[in-house]
N, C-alpha and C positions, 0 to 999 in steps of 0.2 A: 823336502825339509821336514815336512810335520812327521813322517813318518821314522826322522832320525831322531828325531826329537821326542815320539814317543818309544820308541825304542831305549832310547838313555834315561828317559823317565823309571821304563821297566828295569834297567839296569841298576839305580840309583838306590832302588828301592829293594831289591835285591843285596845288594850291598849294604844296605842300612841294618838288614836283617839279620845278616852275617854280622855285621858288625857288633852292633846289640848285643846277641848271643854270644860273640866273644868276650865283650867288657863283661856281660853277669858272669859268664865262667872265671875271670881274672879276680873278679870283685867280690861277687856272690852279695850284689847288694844292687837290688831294681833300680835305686836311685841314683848308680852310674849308667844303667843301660839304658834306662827310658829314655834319657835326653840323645842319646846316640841316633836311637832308632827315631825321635819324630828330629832332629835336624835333617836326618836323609830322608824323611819321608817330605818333608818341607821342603827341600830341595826338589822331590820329585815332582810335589805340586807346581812349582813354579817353571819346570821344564814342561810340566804336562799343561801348565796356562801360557806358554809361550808358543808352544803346537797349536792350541786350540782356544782362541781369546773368544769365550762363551762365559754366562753370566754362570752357569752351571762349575766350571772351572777356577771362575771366581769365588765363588763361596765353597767349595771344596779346602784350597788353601786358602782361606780365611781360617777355615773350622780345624786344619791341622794347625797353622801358627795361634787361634788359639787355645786348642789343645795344651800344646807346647808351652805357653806362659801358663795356662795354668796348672799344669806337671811341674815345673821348675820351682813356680811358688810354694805347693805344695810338699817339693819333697825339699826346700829351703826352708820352713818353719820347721819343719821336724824329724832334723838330721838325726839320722840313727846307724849304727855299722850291725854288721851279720851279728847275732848273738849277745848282743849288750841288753843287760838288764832295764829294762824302762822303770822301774821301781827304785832303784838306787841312782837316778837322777836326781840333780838338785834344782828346785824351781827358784 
């Protein structure tokens, strides 16, 4: 089992990366694709800490979930699209 299990971890993660790289090509703006790529990486930590319940694997996805809040918050204060003027915002 553990080894199906790291096996769809490698998979997840993979796919996350595919994924990512599609939303920026559709969007062309990181702050669609970031969240894409650490939700499946988040994903893969938690198949790769259900393989392998080590203190090691626990703090691995700890450090991607919080990655992940703090990418989300970040690109939530300071939403911006492909080529918008930051100078002709109004504060």
């Amino acid at each position: 089992m553990t080894q199906v299990l790291t096996a769809a971890a490698l998979l997840v993660t993979a796919a996350g990366v595919l994924s990512a790289i599609a939303a920026y090509t559709v969007s062309r703006w990181i702050g669609q694709a970031l969240p894409v790529l650490l939700d499946f990486l988040t994903a893969a930590g938690l198949l790769r800490l259900a393989a392998d319940v080590s203190w090691g694997s626990i703090l691995v996805a700890a450090a991607v979930i919080a990655v992940r809040k703090v990418a989300a918050l970040g690109i939530a204060v300071v939403p911006r699209r492909p080529g918008e003027d930051l100078s002709s915002t109004e504060l």
